[in-house]
C-alpha positions in Angstrom: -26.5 111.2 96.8 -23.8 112.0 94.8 -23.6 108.8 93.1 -27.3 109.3 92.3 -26.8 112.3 90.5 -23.9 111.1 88.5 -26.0 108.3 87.5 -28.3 109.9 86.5 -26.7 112.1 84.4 -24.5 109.5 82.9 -28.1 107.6 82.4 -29.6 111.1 80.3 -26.2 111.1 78.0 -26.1 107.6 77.3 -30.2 107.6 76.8 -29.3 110.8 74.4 -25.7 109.5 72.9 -26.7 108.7 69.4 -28.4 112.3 68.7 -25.9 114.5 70.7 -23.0 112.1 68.8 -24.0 110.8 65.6 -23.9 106.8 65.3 -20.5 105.3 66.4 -19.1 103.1 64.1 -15.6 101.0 64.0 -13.8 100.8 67.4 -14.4 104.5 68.5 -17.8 103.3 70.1 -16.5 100.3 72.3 -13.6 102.0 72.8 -15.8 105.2 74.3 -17.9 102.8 76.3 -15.3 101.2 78.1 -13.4 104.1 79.3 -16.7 105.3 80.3 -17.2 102.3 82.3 -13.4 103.0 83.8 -14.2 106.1 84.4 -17.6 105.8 86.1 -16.2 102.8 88.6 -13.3 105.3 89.3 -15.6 108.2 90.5 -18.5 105.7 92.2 -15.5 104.1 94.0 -14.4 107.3 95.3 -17.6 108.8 96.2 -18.8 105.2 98.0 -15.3 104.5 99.6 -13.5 107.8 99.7 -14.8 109.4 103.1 -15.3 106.4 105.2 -11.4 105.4 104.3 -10.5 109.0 105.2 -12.3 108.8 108.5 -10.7 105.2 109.5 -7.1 107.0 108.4 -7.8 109.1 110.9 -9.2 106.9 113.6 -12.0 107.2 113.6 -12.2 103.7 113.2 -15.9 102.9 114.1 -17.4 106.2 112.1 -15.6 105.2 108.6 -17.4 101.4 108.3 -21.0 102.8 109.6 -20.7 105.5 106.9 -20.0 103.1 104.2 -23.0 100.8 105.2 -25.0 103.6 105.9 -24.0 104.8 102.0 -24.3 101.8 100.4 -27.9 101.0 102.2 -28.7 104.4 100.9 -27.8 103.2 97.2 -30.2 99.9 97.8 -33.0 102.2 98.9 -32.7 104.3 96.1 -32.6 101.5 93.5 -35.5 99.7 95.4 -37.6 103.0 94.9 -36.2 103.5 91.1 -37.4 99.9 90.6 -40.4 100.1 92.0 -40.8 103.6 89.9 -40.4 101.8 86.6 -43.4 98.9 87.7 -45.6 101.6 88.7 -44.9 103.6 84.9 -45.3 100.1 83.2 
């Protein structure tokens, strides 16, 4: 769920960018966007992967890989619903 939300919210700034920031010109805008994108694999990577490595650190060794394919099937269903959202608005 977490990745959700921080999706989303990194979805509304990018949707709003140009009124909240002005138009980006030179290498300030590219250079924005990809630490953006460094940024954004960083905390998704963490919030996907952090808790099921924790779990198999501390052996729990069947627990850690279900959670991860339980997240990650979450993060298809969520998609799959988001997609099918956008056909039913268009």
């Amino acid at each position: 769920m977490g990745v959700a939300v921080y999706v989303t919210g990194i979805s509304l700034l990018l949707s709003n960018a140009e009124r909240i920031f002005g138009k980006m010109t030179g290498f300030l805008g590219p250079t924005v966007m990809l630490l953006l994108l460094v940024v954004s694999a960083t905390t998704t990577g963490l919030l996907v992967f952090g808790r099921p490595v924790y779990m198999i650190y501390n052996g729990q060794k069947k627990e850690g890989p279900k959670l991860l394919f339980y997240t990650i099937g979450f993060l298809v269903l969520i998609t799959v619903i988001v997609f099918f959202g956008l056909m039913l608005v268009k």
